[in-house]
C-alpha positions in Angstrom: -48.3 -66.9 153.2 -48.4 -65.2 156.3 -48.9 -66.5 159.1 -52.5 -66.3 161.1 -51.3 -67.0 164.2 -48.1 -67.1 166.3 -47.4 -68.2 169.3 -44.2 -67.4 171.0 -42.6 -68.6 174.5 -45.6 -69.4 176.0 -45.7 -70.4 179.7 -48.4 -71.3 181.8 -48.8 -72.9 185.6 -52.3 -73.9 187.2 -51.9 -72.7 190.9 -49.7 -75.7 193.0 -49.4 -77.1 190.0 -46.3 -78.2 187.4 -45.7 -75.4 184.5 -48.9 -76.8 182.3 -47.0 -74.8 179.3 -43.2 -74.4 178.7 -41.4 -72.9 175.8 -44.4 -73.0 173.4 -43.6 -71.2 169.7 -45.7 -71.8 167.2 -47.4 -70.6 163.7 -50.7 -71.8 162.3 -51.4 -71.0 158.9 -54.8 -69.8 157.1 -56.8 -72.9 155.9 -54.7 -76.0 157.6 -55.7 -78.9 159.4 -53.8 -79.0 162.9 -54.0 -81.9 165.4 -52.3 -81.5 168.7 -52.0 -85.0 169.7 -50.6 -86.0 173.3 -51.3 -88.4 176.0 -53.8 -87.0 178.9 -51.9 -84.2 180.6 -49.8 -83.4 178.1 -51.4 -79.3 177.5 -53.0 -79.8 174.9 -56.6 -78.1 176.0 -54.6 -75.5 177.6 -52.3 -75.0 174.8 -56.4 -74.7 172.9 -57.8 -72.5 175.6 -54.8 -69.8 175.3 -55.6 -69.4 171.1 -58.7 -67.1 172.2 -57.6 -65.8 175.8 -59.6 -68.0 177.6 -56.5 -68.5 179.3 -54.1 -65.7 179.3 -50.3 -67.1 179.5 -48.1 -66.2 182.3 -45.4 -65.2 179.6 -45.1 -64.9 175.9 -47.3 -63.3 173.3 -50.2 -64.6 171.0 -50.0 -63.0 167.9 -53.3 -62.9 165.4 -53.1 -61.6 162.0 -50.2 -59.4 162.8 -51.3 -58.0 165.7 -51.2 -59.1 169.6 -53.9 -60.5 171.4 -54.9 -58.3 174.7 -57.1 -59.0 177.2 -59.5 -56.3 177.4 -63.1 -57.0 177.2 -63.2 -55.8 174.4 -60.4 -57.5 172.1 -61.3 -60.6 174.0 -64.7 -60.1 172.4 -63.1 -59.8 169.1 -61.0 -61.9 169.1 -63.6 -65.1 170.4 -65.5 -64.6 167.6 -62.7 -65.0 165.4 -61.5 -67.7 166.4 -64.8 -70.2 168.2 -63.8 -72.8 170.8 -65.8 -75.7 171.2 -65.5 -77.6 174.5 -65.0 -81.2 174.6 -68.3 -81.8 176.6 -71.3 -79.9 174.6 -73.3 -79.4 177.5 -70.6 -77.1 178.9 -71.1 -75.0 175.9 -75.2 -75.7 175.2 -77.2 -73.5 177.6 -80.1 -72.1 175.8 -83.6 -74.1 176.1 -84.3 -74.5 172.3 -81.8 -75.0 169.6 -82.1 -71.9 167.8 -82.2 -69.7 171.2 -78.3 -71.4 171.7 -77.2 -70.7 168.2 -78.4 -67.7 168.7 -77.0 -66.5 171.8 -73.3 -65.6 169.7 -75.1 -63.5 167.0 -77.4 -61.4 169.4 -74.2 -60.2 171.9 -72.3 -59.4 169.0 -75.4 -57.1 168.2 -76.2 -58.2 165.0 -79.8 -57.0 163.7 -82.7 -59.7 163.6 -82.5 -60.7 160.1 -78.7 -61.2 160.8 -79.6 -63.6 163.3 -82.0 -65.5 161.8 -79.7 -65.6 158.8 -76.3 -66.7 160.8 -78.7 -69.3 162.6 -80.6 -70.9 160.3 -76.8 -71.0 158.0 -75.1 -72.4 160.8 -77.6 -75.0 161.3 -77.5 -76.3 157.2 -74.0 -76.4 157.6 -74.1 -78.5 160.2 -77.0 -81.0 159.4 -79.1 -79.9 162.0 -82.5 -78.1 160.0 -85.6 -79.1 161.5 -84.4 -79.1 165.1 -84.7 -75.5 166.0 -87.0 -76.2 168.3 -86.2 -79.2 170.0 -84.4 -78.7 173.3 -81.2 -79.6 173.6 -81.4 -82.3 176.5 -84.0 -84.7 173.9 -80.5 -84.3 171.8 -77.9 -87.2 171.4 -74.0 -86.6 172.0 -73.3 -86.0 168.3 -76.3 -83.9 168.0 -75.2 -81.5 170.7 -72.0 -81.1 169.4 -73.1 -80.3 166.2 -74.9 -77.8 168.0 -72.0 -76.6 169.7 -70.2 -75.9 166.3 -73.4 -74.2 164.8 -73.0 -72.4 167.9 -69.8 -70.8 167.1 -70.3 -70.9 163.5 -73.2 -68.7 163.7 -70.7 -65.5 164.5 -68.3 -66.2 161.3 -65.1 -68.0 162.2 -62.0 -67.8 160.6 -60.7 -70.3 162.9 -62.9 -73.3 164.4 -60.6 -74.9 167.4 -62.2 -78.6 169.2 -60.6 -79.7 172.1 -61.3 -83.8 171.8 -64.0 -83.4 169.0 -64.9 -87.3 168.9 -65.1 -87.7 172.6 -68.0 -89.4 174.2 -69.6 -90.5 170.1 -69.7 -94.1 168.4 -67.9 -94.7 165.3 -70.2 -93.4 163.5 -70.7 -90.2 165.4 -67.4 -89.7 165.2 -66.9 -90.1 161.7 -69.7 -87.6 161.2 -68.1 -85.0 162.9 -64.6 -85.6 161.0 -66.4 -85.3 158.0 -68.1 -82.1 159.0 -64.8 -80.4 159.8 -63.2 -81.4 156.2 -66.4 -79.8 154.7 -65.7 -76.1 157.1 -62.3 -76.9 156.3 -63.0 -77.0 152.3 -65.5 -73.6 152.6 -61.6 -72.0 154.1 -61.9 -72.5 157.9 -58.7 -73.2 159.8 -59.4 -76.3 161.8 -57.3 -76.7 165.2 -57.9 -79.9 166.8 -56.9 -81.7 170.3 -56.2 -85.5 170.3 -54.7 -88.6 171.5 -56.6 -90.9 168.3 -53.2 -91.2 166.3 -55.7 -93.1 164.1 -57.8 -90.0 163.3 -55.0 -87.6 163.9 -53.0 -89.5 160.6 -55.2 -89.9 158.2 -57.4 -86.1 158.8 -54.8 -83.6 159.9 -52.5 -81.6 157.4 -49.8 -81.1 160.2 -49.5 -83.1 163.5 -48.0 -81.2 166.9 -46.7 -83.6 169.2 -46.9 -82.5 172.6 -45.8 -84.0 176.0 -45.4 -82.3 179.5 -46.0 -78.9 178.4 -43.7 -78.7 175.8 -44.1 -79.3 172.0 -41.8 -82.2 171.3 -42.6 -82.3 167.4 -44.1 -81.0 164.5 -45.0 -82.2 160.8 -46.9 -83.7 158.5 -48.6 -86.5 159.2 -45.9 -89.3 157.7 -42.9 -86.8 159.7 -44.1 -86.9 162.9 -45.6 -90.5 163.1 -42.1 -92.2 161.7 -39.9 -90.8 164.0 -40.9 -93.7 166.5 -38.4 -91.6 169.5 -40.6 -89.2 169.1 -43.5 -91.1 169.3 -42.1 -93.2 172.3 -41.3 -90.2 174.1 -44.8 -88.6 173.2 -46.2 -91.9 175.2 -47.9 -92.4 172.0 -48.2 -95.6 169.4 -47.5 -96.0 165.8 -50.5 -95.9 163.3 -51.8 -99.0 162.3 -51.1 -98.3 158.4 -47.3 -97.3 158.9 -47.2 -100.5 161.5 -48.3 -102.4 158.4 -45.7 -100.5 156.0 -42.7 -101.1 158.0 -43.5 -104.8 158.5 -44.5 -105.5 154.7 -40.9 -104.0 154.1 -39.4 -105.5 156.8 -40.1 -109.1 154.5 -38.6 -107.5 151.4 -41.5 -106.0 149.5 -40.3 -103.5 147.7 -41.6 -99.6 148.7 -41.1 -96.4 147.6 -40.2 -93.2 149.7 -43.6 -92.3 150.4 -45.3 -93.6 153.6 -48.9 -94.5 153.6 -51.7 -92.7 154.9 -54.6 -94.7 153.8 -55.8 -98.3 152.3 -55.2 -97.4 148.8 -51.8 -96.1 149.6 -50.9 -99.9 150.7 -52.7 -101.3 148.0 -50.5 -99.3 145.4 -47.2 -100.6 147.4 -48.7 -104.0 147.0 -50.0 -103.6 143.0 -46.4 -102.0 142.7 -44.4 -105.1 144.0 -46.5 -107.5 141.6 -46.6 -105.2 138.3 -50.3 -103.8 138.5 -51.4 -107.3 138.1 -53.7 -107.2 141.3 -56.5 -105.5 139.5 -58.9 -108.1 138.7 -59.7 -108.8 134.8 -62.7 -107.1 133.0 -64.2 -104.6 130.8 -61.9 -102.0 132.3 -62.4 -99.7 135.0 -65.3 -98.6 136.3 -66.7 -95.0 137.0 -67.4 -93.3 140.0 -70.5 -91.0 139.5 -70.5 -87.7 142.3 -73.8 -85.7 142.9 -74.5 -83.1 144.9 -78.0 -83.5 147.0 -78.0 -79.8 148.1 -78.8 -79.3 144.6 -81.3 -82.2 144.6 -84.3 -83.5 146.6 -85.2 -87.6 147.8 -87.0 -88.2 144.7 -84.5 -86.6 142.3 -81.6 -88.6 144.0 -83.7 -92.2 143.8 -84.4 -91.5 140.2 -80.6 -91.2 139.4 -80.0 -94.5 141.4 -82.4 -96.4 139.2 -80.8 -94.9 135.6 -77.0 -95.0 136.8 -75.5 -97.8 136.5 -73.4 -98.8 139.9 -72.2 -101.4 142.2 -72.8 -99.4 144.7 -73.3 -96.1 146.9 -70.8 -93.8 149.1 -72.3 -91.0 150.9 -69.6 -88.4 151.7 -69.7 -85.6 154.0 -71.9 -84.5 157.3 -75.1 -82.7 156.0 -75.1 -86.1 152.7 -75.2 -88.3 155.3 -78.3 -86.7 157.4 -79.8 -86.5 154.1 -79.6 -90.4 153.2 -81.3 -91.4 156.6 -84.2 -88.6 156.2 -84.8 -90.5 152.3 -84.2 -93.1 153.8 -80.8 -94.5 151.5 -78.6 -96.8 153.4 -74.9 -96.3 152.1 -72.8 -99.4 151.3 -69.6 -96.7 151.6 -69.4 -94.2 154.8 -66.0 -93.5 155.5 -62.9 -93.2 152.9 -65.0 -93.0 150.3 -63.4 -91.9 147.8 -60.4 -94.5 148.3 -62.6 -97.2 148.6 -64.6 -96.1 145.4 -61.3 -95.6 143.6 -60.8 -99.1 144.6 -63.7 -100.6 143.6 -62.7 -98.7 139.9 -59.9 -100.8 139.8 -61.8 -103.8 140.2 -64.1 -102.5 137.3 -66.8 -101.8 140.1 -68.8 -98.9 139.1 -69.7 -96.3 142.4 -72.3 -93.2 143.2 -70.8 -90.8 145.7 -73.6 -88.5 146.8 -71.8 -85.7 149.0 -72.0 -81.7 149.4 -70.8 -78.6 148.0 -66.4 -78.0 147.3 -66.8 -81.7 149.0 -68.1 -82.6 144.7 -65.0 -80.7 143.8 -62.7 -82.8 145.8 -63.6 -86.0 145.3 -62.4 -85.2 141.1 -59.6 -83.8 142.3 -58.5 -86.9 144.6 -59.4 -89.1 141.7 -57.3 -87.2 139.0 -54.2 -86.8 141.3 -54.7 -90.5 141.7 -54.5 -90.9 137.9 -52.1 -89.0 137.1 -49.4 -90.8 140.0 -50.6 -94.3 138.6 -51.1 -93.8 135.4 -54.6 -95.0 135.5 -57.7 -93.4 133.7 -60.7 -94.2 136.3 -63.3 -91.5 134.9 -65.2 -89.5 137.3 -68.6 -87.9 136.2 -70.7 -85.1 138.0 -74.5 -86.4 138.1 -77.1 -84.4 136.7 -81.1 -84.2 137.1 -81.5 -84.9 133.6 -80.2 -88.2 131.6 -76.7 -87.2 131.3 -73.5 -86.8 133.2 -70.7 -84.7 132.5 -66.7 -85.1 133.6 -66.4 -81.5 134.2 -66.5 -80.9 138.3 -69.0 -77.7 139.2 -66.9 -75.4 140.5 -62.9 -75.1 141.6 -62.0 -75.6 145.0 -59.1 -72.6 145.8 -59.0 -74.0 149.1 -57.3 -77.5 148.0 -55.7 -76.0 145.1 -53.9 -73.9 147.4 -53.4 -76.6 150.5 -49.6 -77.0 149.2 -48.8 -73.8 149.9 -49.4 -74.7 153.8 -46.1 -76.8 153.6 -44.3 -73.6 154.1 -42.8 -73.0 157.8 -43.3 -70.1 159.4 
């Protein structure tokens, strides 16, 4: 695959200041999940603001799609709706006095008739959860809401690359899980997805690649498990070890035996454990149970209590951004919000049978997570896509190219 973008020798110095970029070379690659991760001050937001010439580099070149990035006004108009920036404080971003005039504002400067607007717009705002508040003004918003605003700003012109400098900054938990989940679900529909942290937590278990960076310079790059075990790097980076590989090298440290593979979520550790004592963890019963997936674009609040009182389950995971704003307007509570699919594949094991009610390709992945799972564990926990009638089916509803193809983004550039 080609790559989307390169970077190559990138400098850059803020006036009477130290060189905020050194040596920078880089390629991102259609469809991944990048986290830049780095303690304060080490360029990452720069590094973010020079991807749509926000910030033109002293030296080096950005290349996009083949081609250089100039700075005319122009290709800089081109090339910032291809690749949307949102800030790290939405009110820096938000400055319309309704919600629809904001995710507007992209749409009408790039000219596009009224019917495209009001189709971008009112697109932009499903995808992001935020229907019914077209007319609310942003300042009655919460944090979380304005940045969903912010992205349905920037979605609203047609992305191919979504880039968030510190996308969790200033929510709760919760927020902040929202928004994660939100970018897997743009990320699933083919957006490249360039973030800016210093969560290693988040940074571990979401991104597809990690890019260390400290003092200007990239210091390392990887997947997740790479970057994260090389504790030098991670020491130099000013940076701390993930709680789940913290917890692998300690469990081996006192002889439990481990395979190759580093964890990167609960049910990774669980299968060291189960591994160690012969599978003998999983608590006796009638087998395993199912996990049940529905999609509630395709239904309404009365279809979706209806299924709960004929499907048998132990309990309910709600998956994904726009699910989730769904559940509180019916008025479900969730016993599952984040991991959800580990923890119902858990609860399987157990012979605990689930409902996951999420979104879109989001339906697609959740069998696909639970079939890989199978097939490395030899297990047979069945998966079964809801339906408005009195049946279920094992069949998911459509295929997902997007994960299909996510080993492919292994290659380097």
């Amino acid at each position: 695959m080609e790559p989307l973008i390169e970077l190559k020798d990138l400098e850059y110095s803020y006036p009477y200041a130290t060189p905020a970029l050194s040596g920078i070379s880089l390629c991102i690659r259609k469809g991944e999940k990048i986290a830049l991760v780095g303690s304060n001050g080490a360029g990452k937001s720069t590094l973010l603001l020079t991807l749509n010439g926000t910030i033109r580099p002293d030296k080096g070149s950005i290349i996009f799609q083949g081609k250089p990035v100039s700075y005319d006004r122009t290709s800089l108009r081109k090339i910032r709706q291809k690749i949307g920036f949102v800030f790290q404080d939405p009110d820096v971003q938000i400055i319309a006095p309704t919600v629809w005039q904001d995710v507007a504002f992209g749409p009408v400067n790039l000219d596009y008739t009224d019917e495209q607007v009001r189709q971008s717009v009112t697109d932009a705002l499903h995808n992001v959860g935020m229907e019914g508040f077209e007319k609310r003004p942003p300042y009655h918003l919460s944090g979380g809401e304005k940045k969903r605003v912010a992205i349905a700003g920037i979605l609203a012109m047609d992305p191919e690359v979504l880039v968030l400098d510190e996308p969790t900054s200033m929510l709760d938990p919760a927020g902040s899980e929202d928004i994660m989940d939100l970018l897997d679900e743009l990320n699933l529909q083919g957006k490249t997805i360039i973030i800016s942290t210093h969560d290693v937590e988040l940074a571990f278990t979401w991104a597809d690649r990690i890019i260390l960076m400290e003092k200007g310079e990239i210091i390392g790059s990887g997947t997740p498990e790479e970057a994260f075990s090389d504790k030098e790097m991670i020491r130099r980076a000013r940076l701390k070890t993930p709680v789940l590989l913290e917890l692998f090298y300690e469990l081996k440290s006192r002889g439990l035996k481990t395979s190759e593979t580093l964890p990167r979520t609960v049910l990774d550790i669980i299968r060291i454990i189960e591994h160690d004592h012969h599978g003998t963890i999983r608590l006796p019963g009638n087998g395993y149970g199912t996990i049940h997936v529905g999609d509630v674009d395709k239904m309404s609040g009365t279809d979706v209590s209806d299924i709960l009182a004929r499907t048998s389950h132990d309990s309910i995971g709600v998956m994904g951004s726009r699910a989730k704003i769904y559940a509180r307007k019916w008025g479900f509570t969730p016993d599952i919000s984040y991991a959800v699919i580990d923890k119902c594949i858990l609860q399987a094991m157990n012979g605990r049978s689930s409902i996951i009610l999420t979104t879109g390709r989001m339906v697609t992945r959740v069998f696909e997570r639970v079939t890989i799972f199978n097939q490395a564990n030899d297990r047979s926990i069945p998966v079964r896509s809801l339906t408005l009638d009195n049946t279920t089916d094992g069949v998911p509803p459509e295929d997902n190219v997007a994960v299909q193809n996510r080993s492919l983004l292994k290659e380097s550039c």
